[in-house]
FIDRENFI-203017 format. One record per residue (C-alpha): residue number from 1; residue in three letters; chain; z, x, y. Coordinates in nm, 2 decimals. Layout:
BEGIN
i|aa|ch|zz|xx|yy
NUM|ALA|A|Z|X|Y
...
// end
This chain:
BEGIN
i|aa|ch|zz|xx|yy
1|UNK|A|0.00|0.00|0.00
2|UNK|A|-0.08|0.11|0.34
3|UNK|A|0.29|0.07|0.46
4|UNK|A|0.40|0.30|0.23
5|UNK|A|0.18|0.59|0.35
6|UNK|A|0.27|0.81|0.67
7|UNK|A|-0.04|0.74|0.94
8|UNK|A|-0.15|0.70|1.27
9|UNK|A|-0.24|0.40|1.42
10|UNK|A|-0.48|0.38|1.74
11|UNK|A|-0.54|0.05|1.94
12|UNK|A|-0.79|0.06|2.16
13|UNK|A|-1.20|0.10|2.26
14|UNK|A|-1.49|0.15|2.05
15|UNK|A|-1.85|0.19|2.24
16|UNK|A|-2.17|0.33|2.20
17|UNK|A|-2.19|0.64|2.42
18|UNK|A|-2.58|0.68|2.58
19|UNK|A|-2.54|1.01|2.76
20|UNK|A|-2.79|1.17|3.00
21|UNK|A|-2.79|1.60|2.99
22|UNK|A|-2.87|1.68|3.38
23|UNK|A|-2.91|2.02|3.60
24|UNK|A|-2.65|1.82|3.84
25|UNK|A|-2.56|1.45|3.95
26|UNK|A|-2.73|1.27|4.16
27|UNK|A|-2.63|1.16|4.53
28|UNK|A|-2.63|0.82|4.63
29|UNK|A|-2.96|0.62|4.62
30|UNK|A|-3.10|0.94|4.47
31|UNK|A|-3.28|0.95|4.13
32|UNK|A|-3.26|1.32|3.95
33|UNK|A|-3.52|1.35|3.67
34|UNK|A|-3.60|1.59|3.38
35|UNK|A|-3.26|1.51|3.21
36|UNK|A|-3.20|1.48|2.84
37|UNK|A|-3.11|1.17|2.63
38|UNK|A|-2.85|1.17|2.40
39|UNK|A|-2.67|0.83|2.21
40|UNK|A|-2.35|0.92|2.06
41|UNK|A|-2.03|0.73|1.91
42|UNK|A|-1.75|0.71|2.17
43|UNK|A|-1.46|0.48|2.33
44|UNK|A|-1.13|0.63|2.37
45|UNK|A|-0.98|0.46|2.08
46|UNK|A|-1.23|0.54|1.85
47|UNK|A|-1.26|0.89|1.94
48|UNK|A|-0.91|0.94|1.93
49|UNK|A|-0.91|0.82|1.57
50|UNK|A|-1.20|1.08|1.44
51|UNK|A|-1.02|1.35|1.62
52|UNK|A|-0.65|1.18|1.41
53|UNK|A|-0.86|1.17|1.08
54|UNK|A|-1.01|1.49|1.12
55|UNK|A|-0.74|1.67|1.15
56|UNK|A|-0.58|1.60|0.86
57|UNK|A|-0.37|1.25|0.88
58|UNK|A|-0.48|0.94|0.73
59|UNK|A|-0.55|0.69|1.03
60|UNK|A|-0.61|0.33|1.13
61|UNK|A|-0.80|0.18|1.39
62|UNK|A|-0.74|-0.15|1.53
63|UNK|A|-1.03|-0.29|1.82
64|UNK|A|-1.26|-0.54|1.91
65|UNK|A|-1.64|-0.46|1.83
66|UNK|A|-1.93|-0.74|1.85
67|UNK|A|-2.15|-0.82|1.59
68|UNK|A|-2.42|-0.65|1.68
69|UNK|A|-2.69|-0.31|1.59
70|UNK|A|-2.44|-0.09|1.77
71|UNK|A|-2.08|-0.27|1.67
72|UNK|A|-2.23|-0.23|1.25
73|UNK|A|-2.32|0.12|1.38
74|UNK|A|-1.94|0.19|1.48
75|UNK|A|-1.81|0.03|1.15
76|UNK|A|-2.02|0.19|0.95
77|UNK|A|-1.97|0.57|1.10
78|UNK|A|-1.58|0.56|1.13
79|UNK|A|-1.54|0.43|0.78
80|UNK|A|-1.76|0.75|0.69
81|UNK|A|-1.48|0.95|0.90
82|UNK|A|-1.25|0.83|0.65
83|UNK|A|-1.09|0.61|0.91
84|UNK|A|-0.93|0.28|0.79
85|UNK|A|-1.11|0.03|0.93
86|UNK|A|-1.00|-0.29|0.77
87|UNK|A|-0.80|-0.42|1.09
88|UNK|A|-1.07|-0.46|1.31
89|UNK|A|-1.16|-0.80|1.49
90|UNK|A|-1.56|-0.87|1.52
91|UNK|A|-1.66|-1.10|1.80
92|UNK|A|-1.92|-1.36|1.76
93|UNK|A|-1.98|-1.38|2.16
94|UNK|A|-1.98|-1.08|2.32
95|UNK|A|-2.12|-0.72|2.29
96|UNK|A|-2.01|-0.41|2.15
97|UNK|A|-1.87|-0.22|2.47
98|UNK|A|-2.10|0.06|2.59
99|UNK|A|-2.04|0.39|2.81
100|UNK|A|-2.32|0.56|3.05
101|UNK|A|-2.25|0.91|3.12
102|UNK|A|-2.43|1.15|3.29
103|UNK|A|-2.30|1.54|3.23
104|UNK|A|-2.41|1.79|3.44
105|UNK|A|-2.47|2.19|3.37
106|UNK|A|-2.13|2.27|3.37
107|UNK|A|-2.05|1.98|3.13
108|UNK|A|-1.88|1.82|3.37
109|UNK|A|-1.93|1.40|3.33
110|UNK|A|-1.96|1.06|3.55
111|UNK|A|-1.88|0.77|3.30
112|UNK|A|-2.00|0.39|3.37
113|UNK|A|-1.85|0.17|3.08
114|UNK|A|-1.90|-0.22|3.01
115|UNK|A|-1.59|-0.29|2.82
116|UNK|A|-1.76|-0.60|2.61
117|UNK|A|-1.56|-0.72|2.28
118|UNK|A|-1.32|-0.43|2.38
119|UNK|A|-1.16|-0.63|2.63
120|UNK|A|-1.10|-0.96|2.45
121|UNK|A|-0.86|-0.81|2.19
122|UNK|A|-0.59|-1.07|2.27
123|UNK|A|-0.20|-1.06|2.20
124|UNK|A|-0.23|-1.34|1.96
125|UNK|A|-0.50|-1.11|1.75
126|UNK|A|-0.23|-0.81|1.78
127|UNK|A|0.03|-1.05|1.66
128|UNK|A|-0.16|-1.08|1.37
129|UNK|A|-0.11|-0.69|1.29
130|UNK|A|0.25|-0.71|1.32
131|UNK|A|0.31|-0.51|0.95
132|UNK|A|0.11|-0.26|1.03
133|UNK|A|0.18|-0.16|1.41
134|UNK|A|0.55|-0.15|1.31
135|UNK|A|0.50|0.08|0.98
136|UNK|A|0.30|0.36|1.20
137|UNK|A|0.46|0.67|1.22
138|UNK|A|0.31|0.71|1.54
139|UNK|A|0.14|0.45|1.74
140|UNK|A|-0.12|0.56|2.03
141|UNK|A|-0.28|0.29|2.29
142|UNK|A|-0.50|0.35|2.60
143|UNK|A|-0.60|0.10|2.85
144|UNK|A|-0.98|-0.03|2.78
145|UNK|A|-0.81|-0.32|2.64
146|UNK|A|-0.62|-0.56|2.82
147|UNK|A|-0.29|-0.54|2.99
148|UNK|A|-0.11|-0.82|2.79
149|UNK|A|-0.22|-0.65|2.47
150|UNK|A|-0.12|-0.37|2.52
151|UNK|A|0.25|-0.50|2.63
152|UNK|A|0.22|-0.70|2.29
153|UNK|A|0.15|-0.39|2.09
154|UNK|A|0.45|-0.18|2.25
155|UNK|A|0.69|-0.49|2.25
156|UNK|A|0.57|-0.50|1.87
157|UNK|A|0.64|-0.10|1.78
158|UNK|A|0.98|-0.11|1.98
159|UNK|A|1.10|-0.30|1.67
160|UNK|A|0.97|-0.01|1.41
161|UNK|A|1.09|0.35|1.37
162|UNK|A|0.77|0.52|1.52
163|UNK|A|0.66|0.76|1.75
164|UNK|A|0.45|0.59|2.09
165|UNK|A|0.21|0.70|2.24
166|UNK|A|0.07|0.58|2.58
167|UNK|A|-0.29|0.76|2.72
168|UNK|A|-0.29|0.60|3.05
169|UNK|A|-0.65|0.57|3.10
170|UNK|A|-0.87|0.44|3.29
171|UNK|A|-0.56|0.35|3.51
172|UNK|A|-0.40|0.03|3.61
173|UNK|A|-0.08|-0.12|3.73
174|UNK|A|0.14|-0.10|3.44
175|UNK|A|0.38|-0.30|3.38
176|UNK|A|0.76|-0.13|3.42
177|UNK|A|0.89|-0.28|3.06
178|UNK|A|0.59|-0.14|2.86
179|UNK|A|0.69|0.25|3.03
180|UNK|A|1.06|0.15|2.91
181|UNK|A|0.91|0.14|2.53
182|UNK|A|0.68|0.46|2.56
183|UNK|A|0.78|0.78|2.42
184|UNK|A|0.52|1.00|2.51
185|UNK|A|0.27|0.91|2.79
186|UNK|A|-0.01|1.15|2.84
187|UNK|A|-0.20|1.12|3.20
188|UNK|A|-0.50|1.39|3.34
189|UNK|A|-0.39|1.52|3.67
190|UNK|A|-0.50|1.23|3.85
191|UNK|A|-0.38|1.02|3.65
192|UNK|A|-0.03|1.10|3.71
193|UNK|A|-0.03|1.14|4.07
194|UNK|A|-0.21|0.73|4.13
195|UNK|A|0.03|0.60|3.85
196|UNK|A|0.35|0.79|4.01
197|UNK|A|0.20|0.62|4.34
198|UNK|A|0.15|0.27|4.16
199|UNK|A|0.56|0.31|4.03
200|UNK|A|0.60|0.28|4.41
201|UNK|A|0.78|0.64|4.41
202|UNK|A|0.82|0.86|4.75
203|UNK|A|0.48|1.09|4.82
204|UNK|A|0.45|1.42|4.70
205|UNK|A|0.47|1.68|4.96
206|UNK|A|0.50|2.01|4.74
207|UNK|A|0.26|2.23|4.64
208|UNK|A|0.09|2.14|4.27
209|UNK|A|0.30|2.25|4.04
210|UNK|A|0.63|2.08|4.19
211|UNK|A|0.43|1.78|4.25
212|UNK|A|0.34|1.76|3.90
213|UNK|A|0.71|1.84|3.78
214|UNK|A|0.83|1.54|4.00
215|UNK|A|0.59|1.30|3.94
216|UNK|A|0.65|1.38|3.55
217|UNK|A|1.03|1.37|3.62
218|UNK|A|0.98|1.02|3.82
219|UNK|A|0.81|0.88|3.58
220|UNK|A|1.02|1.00|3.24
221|UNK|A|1.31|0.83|3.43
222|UNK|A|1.18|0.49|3.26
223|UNK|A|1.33|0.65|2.92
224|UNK|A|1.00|0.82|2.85
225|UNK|A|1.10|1.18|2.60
226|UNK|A|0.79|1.36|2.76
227|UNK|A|0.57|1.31|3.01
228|UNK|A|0.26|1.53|2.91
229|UNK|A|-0.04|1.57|3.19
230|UNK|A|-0.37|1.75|3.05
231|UNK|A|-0.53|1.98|3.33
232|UNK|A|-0.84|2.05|3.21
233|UNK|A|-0.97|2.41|3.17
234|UNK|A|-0.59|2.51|3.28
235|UNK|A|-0.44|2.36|3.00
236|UNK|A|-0.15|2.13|3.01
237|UNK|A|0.21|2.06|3.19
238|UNK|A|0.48|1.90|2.93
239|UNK|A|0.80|1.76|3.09
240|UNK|A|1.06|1.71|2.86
241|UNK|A|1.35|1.45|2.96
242|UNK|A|1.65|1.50|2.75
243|UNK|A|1.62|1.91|2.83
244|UNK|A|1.48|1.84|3.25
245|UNK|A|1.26|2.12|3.19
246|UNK|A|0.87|2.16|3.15
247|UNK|A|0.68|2.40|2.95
248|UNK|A|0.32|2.51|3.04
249|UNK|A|0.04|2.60|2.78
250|UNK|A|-0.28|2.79|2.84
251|UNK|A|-0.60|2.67|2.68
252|UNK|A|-0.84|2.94|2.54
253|UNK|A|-1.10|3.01|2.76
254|UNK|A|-1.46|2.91|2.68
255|UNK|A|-1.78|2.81|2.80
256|UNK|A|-1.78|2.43|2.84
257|UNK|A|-2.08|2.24|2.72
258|UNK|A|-1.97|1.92|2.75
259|UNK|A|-1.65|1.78|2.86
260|UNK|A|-1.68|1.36|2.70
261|UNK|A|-1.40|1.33|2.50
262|UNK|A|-1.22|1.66|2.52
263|UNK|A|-0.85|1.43|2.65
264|UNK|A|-0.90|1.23|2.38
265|UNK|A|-0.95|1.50|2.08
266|UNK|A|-0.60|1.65|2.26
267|UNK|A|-0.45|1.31|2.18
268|UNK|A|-0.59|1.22|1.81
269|UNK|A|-0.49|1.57|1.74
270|UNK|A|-0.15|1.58|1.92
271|UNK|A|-0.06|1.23|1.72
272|UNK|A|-0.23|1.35|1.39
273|UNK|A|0.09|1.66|1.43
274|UNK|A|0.32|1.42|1.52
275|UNK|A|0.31|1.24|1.23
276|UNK|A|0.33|1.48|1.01
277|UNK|A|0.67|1.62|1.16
278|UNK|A|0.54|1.89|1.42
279|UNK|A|0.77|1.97|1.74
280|UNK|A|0.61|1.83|2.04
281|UNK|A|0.48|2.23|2.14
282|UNK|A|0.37|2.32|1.84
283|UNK|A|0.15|1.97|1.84
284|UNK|A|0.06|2.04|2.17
285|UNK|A|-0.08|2.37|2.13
286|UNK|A|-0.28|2.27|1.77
287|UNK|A|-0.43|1.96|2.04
288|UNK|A|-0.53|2.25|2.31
289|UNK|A|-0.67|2.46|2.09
290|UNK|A|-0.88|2.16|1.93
291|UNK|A|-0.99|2.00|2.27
292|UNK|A|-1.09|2.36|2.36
293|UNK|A|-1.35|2.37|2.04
294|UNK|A|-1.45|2.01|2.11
295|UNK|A|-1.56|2.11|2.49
296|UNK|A|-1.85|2.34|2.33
297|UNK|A|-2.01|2.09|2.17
298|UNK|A|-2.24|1.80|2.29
299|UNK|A|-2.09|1.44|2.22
300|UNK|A|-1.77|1.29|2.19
301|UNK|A|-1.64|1.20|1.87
302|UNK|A|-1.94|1.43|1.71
303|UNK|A|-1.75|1.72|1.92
304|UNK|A|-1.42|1.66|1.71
305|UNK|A|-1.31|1.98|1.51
306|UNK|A|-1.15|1.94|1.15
307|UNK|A|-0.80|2.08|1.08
308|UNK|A|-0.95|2.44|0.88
309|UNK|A|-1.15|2.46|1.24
310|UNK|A|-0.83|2.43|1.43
311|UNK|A|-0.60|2.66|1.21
312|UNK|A|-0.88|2.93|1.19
313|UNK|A|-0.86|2.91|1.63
314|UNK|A|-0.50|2.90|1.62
315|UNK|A|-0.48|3.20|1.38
316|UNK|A|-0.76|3.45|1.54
317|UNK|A|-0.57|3.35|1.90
318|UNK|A|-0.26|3.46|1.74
319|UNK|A|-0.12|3.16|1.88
320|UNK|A|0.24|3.13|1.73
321|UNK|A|0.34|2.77|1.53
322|UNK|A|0.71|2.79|1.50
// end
C-alpha cells in the first residue's frame, strides 16, 4: 500500500512548456526573429516531481490536467518517470495549462503561463486525497493552483507527521494561517522581499545580506523551522529559526544554458533528501549541486539530473555530506 511506503508528495501545475532559444529579448512592440523552437514538459509541480523521482524517492503527484493531446502527453511521460500518477484529476472543460518562454543567450527566461485545468483543482477534490496528503513524509505545494486549495492541503498535512514544504511562487497574498502550518518555505530573492512586504512588515533599509536575514527572520516568526531563499548563480541563504542563525551555500560555478526550472530541481531534490532523513544542509547542498547540473541543459523537467549524476558532482567538488 502506498501509505506504507516513505514518499513525497507534490501538489501543484502540470503544463506544456513551448520555449523559444533567442540571441536576446525583445523590447516592447518589437518582434526578434531567428530564434529556435523547443516544446518541452514543465509546470512547477510536475517538474518538481521528476526532479523528487529522479533522485531517488518514490513520488506522487497530485494536479489538474485536461483531456487533451498535451494533458495525455503529461500523463503519459511522468508515469514513464516513474512518478505515481494515479491521484490526478482530468477535466472535461478546460485545457491542459501551457507556459511561453523565451530564454535568451545567457539562458536567462521571460515565462507567460495560461494556468487552464491547473487552476480548477478545488478544495473539495483535495479533500478527496485526504489519506494520502496526511501519509507523505514530506508534502511540497507551489502556487499555480488556487489559494483555497492550497490552504485545504496544509490545513490537511497539519493533521499528519510530515515534513511541509511551501515554494511560494508565482507570488500572491498568502493567507497568515497557511504560513503558521509551513515548515519550510522556499522563495527566490524576489520573492522574499514582495512576500515580507505583503506580511505588511517594516521596509528593509540594510544592505542585501541583512535584508535578506530579516526578511527571513520576519517571516519564520509565523513558526516557520527555515526560511530558505535561492539566489540564483550565488547560491542560496537558509535561516534557521530555532538556532536564529543562517548558513550560506555556494553553487558550483558553470556555464548556464538555460535557467527553466533550475528553482524547482533545487526543491524536488531538496524534498527527495528530506524524506529520506537528510539534515536540512546536507539536502540543501545535494539540491544546489543538482540545480547547478540542471542549468546546463535545455528544458525543464528534461534538465533534471538523477541521484548517480548528483553524487558523482558532489564527490568530484569534494563537497562534504555529514
Amino acid at each position: 500500500m502506498l501509505e506504507e511506503t516513505e514518499y513525497v508528495l507534490i501538489i501543484g501545475s502540470s503544463n506544456m512548456d513551448l520555449n523559444i532559444y533567442s540571441n536576446r529579448f525583445p523590447n516592447s512592440g518589437e518582434t526578434v526573429t531567428g530564434g529556435v523552437f523547443k516544446q518541452f514538459l514543465g509546470g512547477k509541480g510536475a517538474n518538481q516531481s521528476v526532479a523528487s523521482v529522479r533522485s531517488g524517492t518514490r513520488t506522487v503527484f497530485i494536479g489538474k490536467i485536461g483531456i487533451d493531446t498535451f494533458g495525455d502527453q503529461m500523463i503519459s511521460q511522468l508515469t514513464k518517470e516513474g512518478i505515481n500518477m494515479d491521484h490526478v484529476i482530468r477535466d472535461p472543460e478546460e485545457m491542459s495549462g501551457v507556459a511561453f518562454i523565451l530564454i535568451d543567450e545567457n539562458g536567462e527566461n521571460m515565462i507567460s503561463v495560461a494556468p487552464g485545468a491547473n487552476f480548477k483543482l478545488s478544495p473539495q477534490e483535495i479533500q478527496s486525497k485526504m489519506s494520502i496528503i496526511e501519509n507523505a513524509e514530506c508534502v511540497v505545494v507551489q502556487m499555480e493552483i488556487p489559494i483555497d486549495t492550497i490552504k485545504e492541503i496544509f490545513d490537511i498535512a497539519s493533521h499528519g507527521d510530515n515534513i511541509k514544504i511551501l515554494n511560494p511562487a508565482p507570488l500572491k497574498s498568502l493567507p497568515k494561517e497557511v504560513l503558521e502550518k509551513v515548515d519550510v518555505i522556499i522563495p527566490n530573492k524576489g520573492e522574499l522581499f514582495r512576500l515580507h512586504s505583503l506580511l505588511g512588515f517594516k521596509d528593509l533599509t540594510r544592505k542585501e545580506k541583512e535584508n535578506i536575514m530579516q526578511a527571513s527572520k520576519d517571516i519564520a516568526s509565523f513558526g516557520i523551522k527555515y526560511v530558505i531563499t535561492t539566489l540564483g548563480d550565488k547560491g542560496c541563504f537558509i535561516f534557521i529559526r530555532e538556532e536564529n542563525k543562517a548558513i550560506e551555500i555556494a553553487p558550483p560555478v558553470v556555464k548556464a544554458v538555460d535557467t527553466v526550472g533550475a528553482g524547482d530541481c533545487f526543491i524536488g531534490v531538496l524534498a527527495s533528501r528530506l524524506c529520506k532523513g537528510d539534515t536540512i544542509i546536507n539536502a540543501v547542498k545535494y539540491a544546489t549541486v543538482a540545480a547547478s547540473i540542471a542549468v546546463t541543459r535545455k528544458g525543464a523537467q528534461a534538465s533534471m539530473p538523477f541521484l548517480n549524476e548528483i553524487e558523482a558532482k558532489l564527490k568530484e567538488l569534494a563537497i562534504e555530506i555529514e
